[in-house]
N, C-alpha and C positions, 0 to 999 in steps of 0.2 A: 731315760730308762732303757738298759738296753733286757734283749729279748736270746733267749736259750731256745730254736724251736726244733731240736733233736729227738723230743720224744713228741711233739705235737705231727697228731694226722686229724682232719678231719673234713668230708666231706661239706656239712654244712653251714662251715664258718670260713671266713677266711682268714691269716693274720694280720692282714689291714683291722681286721674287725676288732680283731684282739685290741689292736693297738688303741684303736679308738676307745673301747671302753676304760683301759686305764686310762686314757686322759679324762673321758667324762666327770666334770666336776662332780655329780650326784652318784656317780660308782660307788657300789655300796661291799667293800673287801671284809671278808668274815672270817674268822677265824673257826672251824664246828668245832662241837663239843663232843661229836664221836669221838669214842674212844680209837679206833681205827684208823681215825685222818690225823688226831694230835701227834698220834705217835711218827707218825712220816713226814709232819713240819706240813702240809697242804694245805690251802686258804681256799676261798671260793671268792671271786668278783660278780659281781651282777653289774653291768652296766650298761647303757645306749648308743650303738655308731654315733655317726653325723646324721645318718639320715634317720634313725630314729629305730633301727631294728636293734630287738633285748637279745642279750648275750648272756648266758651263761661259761664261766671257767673253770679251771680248778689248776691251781698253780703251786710252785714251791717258789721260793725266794733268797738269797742269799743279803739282798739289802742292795746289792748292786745290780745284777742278773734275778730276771727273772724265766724261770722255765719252764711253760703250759705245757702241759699234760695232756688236758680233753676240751674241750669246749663245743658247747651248742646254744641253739636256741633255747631263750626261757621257757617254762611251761605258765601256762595263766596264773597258777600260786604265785612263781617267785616275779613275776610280772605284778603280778598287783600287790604284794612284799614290797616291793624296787617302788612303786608311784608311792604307797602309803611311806616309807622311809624317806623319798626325797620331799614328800610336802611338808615331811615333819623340821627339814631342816631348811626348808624356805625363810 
């Protein structure tokens, strides 16, 4: 997978971290149902480094490239969102 990081800035994450949640097998890539984000093609990942710290993203994609936009840390919702969705697919 390669990586677009042109319009990515952010303090809190890094893009080692990026990287790492798309690989995490239990990444959970959403498509929202805002009306706002469909209209701009934007997806949301939730997933876990190596070492275990939650990622929040918000990316566009073309299928080959992908291009983050923001990323941070989870807040406790999409944190307990992300453990309830990957135990469902244990």
């Amino acid at each position: 997978m390669d990586f677009d990081w042109s319009l990515f800035i952010s303090k809190e994450v890094s893009q080692n971290d990026i990287c790492e949640i798309f690989e995490d097998p239990f990444s959970l890539r959403l498509l929202p149902d805002a009306h706002r984000f469909a209209q701009q093609a934007r997806f949301f990942c939730l997933g876990r480094t190596l070492s275990g710290k939650p990622v929040f993203s918000v990316y566009t994609s073309t299928g080959k490239i992908v291009r983050v936009i923001a990323a941070r840390p989870m807040t406790d919702e999409e944190i307990f969102f992300y453990d309830r969705k990957s135990k469902e697919n244990l």
